[in-house]
PASEBA-1860 file (N, C-alpha, C; in nm, 3 decimals):
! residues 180
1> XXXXXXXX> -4.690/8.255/1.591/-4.707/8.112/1.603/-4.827/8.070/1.519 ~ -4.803/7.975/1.416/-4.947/7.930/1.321/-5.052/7.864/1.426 ~ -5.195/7.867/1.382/-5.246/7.838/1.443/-5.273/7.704/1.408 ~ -5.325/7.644/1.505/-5.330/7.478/1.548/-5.460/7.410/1.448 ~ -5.458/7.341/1.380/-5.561/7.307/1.329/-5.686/7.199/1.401 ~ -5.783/7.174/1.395/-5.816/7.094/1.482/-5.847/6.969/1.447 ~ -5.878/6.860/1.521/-5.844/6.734/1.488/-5.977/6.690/1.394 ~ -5.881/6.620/1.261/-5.997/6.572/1.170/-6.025/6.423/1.159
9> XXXXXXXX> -6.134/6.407/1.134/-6.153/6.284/1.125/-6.233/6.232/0.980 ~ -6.160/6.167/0.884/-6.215/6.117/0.783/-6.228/5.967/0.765 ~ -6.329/5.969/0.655/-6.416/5.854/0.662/-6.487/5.864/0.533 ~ -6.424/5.692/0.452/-6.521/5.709/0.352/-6.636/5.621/0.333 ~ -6.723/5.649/0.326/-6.881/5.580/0.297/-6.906/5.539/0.162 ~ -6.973/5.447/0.142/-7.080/5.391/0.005/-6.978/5.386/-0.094 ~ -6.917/5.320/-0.079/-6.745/5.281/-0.180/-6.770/5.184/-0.248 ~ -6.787/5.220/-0.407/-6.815/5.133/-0.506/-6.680/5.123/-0.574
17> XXXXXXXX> -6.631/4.995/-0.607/-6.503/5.004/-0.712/-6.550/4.954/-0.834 ~ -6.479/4.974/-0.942/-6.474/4.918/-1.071/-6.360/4.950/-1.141 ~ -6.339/4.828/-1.269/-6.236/4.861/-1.362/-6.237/4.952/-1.470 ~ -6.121/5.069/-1.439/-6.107/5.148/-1.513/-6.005/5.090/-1.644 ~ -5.971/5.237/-1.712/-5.923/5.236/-1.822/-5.750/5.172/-1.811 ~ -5.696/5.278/-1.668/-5.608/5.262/-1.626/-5.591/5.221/-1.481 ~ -5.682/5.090/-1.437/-5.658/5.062/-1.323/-5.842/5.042/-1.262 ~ -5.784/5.058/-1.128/-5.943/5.051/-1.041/-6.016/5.183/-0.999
25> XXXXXXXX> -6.106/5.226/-1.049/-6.163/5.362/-0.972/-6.261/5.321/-0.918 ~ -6.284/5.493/-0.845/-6.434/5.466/-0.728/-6.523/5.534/-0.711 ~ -6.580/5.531/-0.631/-6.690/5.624/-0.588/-6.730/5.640/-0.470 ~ -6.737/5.747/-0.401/-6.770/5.685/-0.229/-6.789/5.868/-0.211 ~ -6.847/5.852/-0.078/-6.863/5.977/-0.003/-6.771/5.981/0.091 ~ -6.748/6.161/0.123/-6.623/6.188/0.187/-6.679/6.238/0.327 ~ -6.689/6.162/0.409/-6.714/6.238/0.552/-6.624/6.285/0.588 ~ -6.616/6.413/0.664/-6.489/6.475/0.755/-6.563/6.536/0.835
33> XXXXXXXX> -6.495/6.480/0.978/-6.604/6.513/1.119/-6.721/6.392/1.148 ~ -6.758/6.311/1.031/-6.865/6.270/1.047/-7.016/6.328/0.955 ~ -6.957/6.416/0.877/-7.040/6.510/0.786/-6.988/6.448/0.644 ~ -7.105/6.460/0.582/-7.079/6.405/0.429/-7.040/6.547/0.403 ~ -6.910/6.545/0.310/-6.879/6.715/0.252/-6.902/6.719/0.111 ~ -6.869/6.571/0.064/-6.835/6.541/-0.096/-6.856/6.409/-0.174 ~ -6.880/6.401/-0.255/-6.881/6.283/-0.301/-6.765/6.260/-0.440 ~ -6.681/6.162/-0.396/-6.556/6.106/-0.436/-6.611/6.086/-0.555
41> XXXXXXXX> -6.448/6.086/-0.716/-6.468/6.005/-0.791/-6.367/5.937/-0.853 ~ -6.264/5.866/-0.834/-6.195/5.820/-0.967/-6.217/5.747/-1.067 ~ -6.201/5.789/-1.199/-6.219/5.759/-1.307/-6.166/5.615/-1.315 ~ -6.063/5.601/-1.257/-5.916/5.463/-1.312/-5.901/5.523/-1.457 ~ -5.887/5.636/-1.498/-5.808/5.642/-1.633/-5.677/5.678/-1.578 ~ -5.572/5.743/-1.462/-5.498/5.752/-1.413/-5.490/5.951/-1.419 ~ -5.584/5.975/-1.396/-5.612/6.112/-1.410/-5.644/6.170/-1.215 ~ -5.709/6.282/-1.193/-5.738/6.326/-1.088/-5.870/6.299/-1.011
49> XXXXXXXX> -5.896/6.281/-0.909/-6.016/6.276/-0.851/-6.119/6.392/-0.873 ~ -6.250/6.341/-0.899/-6.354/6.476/-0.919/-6.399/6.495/-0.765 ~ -6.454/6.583/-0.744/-6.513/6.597/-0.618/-6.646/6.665/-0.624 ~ -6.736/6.619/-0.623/-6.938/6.698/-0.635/-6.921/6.777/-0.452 ~ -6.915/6.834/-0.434/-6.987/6.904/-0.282/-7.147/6.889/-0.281 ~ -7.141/6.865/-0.191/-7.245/6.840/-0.097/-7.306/6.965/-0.040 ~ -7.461/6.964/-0.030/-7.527/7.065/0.001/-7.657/7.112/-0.030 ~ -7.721/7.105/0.062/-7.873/7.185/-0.044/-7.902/7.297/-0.052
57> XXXXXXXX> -7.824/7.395/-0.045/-7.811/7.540/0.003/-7.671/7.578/-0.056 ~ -7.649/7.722/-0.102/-7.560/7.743/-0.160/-7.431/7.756/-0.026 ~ -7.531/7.825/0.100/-7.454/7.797/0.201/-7.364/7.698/0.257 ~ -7.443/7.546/0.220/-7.395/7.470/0.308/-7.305/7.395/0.194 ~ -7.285/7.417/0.073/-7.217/7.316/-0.026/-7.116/7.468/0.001 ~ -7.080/7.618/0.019/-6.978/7.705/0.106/-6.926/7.640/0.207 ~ -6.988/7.543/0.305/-6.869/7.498/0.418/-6.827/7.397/0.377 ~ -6.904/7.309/0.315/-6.856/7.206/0.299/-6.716/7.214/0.196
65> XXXXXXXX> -6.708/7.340/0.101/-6.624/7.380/0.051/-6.490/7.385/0.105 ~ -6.534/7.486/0.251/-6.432/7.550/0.328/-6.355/7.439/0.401 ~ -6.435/7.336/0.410/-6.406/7.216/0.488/-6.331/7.143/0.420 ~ -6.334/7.123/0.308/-6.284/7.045/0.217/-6.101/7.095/0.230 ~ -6.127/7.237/0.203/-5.987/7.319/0.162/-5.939/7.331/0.288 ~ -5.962/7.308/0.421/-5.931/7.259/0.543/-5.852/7.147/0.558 ~ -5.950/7.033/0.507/-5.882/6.939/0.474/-5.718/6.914/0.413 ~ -5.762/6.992/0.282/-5.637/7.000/0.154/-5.532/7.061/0.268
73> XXXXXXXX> -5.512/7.161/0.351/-5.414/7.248/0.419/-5.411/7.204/0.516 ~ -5.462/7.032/0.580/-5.407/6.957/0.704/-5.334/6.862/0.611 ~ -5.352/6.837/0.527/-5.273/6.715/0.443/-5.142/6.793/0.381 ~ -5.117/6.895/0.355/-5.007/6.961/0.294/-4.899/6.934/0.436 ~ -4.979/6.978/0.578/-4.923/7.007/0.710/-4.837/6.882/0.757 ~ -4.856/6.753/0.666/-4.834/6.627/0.700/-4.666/6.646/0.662 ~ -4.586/6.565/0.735/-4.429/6.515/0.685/-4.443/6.456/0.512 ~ -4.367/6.480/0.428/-4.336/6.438/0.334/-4.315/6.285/0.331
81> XXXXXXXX> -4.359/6.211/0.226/-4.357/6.068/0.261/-4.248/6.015/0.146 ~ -4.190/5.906/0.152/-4.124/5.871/0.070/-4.180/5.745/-0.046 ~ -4.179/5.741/-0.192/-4.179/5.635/-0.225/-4.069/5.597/-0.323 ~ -4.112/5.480/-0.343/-4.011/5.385/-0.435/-4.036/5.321/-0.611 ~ -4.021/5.219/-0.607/-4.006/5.180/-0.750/-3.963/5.154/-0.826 ~ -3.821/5.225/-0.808/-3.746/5.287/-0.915/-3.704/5.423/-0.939 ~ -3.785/5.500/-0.840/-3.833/5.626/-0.875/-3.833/5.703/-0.741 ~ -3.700/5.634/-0.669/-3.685/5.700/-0.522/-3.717/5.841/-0.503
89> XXXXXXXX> -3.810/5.907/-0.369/-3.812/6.055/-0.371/-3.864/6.077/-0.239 ~ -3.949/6.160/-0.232/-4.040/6.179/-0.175/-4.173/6.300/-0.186 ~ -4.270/6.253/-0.176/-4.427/6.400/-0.229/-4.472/6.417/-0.076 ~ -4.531/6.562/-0.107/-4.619/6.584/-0.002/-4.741/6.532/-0.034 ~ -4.812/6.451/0.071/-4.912/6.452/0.052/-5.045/6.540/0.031 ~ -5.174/6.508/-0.056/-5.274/6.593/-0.049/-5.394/6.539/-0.038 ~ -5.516/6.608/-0.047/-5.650/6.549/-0.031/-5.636/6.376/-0.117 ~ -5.609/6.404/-0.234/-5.573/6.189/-0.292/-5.527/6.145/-0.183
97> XXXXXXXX> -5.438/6.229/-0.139/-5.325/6.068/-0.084/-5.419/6.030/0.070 ~ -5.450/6.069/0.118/-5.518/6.066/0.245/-5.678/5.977/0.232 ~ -5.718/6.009/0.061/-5.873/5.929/0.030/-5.803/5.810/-0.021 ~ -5.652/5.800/-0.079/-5.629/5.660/-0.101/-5.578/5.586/0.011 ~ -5.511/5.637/0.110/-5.495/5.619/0.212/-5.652/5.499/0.279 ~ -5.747/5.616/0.324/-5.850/5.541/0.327/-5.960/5.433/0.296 ~ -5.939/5.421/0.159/-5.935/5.318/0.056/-5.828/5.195/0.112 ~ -5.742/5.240/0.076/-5.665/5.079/0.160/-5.659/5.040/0.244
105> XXXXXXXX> -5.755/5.122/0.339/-5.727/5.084/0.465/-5.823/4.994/0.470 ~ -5.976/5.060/0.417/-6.080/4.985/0.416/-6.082/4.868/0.327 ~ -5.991/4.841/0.227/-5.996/4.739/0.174/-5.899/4.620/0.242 ~ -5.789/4.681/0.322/-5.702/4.582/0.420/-5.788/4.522/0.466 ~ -5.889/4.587/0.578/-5.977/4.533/0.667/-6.071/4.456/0.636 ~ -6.138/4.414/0.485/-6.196/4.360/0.446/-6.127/4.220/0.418 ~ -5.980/4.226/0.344/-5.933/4.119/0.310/-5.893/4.046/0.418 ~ -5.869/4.106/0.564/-5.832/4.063/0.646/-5.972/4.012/0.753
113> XXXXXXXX> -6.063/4.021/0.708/-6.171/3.943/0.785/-6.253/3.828/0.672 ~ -6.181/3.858/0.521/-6.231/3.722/0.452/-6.093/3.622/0.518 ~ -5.977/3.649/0.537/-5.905/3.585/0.556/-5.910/3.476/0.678 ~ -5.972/3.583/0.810/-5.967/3.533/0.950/-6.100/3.399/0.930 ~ -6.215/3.438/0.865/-6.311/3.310/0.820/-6.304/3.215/0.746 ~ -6.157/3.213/0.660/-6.145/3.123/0.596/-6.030/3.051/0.682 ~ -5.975/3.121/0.772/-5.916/3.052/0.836/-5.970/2.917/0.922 ~ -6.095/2.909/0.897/-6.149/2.806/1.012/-6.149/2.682/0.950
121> XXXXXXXX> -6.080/2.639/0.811/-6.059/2.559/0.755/-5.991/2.534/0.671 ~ -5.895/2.645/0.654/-5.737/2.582/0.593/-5.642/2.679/0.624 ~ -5.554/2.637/0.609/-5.408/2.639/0.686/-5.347/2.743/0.550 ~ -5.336/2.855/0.643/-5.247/2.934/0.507/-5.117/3.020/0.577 ~ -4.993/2.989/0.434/-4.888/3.056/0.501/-4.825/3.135/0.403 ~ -4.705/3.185/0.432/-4.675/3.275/0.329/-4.577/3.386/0.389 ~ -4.525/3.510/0.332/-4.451/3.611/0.355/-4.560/3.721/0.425 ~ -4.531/3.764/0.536/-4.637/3.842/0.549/-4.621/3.983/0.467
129> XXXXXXXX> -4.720/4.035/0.457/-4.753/4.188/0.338/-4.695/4.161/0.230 ~ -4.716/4.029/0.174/-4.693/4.018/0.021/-4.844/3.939/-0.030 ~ -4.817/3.976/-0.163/-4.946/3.968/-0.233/-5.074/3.785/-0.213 ~ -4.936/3.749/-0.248/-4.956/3.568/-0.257/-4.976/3.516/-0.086 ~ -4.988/3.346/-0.103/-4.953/3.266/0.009/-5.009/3.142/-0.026 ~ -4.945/3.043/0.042/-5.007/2.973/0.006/-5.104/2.892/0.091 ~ -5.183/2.753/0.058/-5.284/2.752/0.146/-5.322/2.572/0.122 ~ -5.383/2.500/0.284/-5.435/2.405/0.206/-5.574/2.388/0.302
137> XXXXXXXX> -5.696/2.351/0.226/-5.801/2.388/0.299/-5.843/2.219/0.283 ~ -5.903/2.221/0.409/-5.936/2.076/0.444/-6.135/2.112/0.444 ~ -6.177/1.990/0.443/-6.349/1.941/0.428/-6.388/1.987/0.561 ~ -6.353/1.991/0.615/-6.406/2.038/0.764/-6.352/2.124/0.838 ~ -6.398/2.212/0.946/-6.390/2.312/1.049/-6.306/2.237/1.144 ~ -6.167/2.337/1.168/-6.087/2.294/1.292/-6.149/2.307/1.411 ~ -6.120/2.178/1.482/-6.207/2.164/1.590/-6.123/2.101/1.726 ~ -6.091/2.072/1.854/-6.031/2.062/1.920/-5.972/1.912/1.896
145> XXXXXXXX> -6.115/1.853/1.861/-6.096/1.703/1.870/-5.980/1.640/1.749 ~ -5.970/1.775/1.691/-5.868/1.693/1.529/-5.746/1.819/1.581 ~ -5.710/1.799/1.710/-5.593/1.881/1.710/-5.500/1.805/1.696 ~ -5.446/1.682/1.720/-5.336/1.614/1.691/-5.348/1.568/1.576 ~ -5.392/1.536/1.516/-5.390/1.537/1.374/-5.304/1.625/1.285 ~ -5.410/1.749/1.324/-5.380/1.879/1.282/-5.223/1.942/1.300 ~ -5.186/1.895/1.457/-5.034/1.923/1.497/-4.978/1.824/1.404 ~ -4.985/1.731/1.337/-4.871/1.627/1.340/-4.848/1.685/1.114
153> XXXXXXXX> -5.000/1.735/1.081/-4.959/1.774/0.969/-4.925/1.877/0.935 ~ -4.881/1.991/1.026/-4.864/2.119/1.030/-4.697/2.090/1.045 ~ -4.658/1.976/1.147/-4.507/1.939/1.194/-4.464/1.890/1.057 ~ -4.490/1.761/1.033/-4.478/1.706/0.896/-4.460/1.756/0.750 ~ -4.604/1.834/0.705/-4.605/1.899/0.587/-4.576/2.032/0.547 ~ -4.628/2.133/0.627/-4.578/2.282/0.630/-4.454/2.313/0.675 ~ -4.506/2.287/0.775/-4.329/2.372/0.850/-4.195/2.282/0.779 ~ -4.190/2.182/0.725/-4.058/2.129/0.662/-4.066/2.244/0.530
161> XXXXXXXX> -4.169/2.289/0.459/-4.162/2.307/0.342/-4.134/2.507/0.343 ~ -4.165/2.559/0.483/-4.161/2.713/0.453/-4.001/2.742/0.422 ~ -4.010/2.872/0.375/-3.902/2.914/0.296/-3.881/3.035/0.396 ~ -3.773/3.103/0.399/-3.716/3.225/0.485/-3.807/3.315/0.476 ~ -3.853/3.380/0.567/-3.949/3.452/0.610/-4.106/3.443/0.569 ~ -4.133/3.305/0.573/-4.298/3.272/0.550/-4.287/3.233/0.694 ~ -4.442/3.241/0.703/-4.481/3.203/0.807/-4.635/3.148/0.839 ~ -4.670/3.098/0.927/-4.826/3.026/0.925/-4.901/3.148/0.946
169> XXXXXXXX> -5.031/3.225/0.903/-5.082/3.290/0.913/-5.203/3.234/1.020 ~ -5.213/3.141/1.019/-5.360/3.108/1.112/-5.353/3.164/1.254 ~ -5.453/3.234/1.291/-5.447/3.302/1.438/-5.540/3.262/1.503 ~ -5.616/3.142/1.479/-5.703/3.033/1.518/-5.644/2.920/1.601 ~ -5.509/2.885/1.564/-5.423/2.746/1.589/-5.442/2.767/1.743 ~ -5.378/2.802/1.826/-5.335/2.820/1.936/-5.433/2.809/2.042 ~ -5.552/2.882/1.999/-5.675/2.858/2.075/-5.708/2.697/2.111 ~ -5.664/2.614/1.988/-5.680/2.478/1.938/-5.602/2.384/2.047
177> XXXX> -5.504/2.473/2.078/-5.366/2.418/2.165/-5.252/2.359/2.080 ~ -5.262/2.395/1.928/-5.173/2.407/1.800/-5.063/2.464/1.796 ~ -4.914/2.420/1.849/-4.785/2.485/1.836/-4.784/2.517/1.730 ~ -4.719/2.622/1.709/-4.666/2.684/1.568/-4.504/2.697/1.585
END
């Protein structure tokens, strides 16, 4: 019976992006466990990630090694994922797919808390998990006292105009007492 690996936990730190040759690369540190092991690099030329280990001791840039290749042989352990394109298949994942993984996650969560603050003053709708949406932002902060207002141009102007599967994104309305 193989033995059980134990539960990892990654995490990337100090994540700088910029435009590459071929796209966006980065830079960030690789915690696993909570331990810096490595420090990330993509180029954006559309090439491979570098990886510096971590360590001030020949010892400890050795676990962090061992840790790393730990890593690589929990990500192989993963189900095969499928993608698309054009280019139906499916890869196993490896150490990339799991740091890009993390990358989008942390960048979801970012776009999704500029989103929730801009929500406090315009009305945005759209397809959800698509790129676009659209939006109309008013001079002032929704406030209880401009809720009928607010209901009668949400009845009126948006909702006549959404298209099959858009929808109001604001998760503010309701608090307001704002039907959607």
């Amino acid at each position: 019976m193989p033995k059980a690996l134990p539960p990892i936990k990654l995490e990337l730190k100090n994540i700088k992006t910029f435009r590459g040759r071929e796209g966006y690369g980065l830079n960030a540190d690789l915690l696993v466990n909570g331990q810096k092991v490595c420090f990330v690099r993509d180029a954006g030329d559309g090439g491979c990630f570098d990886y510096d280990i971590c360590g001030d001791t020949d010892e400890e840039r050795k676990t962090n090694r061992a840790t790393l290749q730990l890593v690589e042989g929990y990500a192989k352990s993963l189900p095969k994922r499928l993608y698309g394109g054009g280019m139906e298949g499916e890869f196993q994942p490896d150490l990339e797919t799991l740091i890009n993984d993390l990358f989008e996650e942390k960048e979801g969560d970012k776009e999704k808390k500029k989103m929730i603050k801009k929500m406090a003053n315009t009305l945005m709708w759209g397809v959800p998990n698509d790129t676009t949406y659209k939006q109309v932002k008013f001079k002032m902060n929704f406030v209880p006292a401009h809720r009928v207002q607010l209901q009668k141009y949400i009845d009126e102007k948006v909702k006549p105009t959404l298209k099959k599967g858009e929808v109001i994104f604001n998760t503010n309305l309701q608090a307001l007492g704002i039907v959607i």
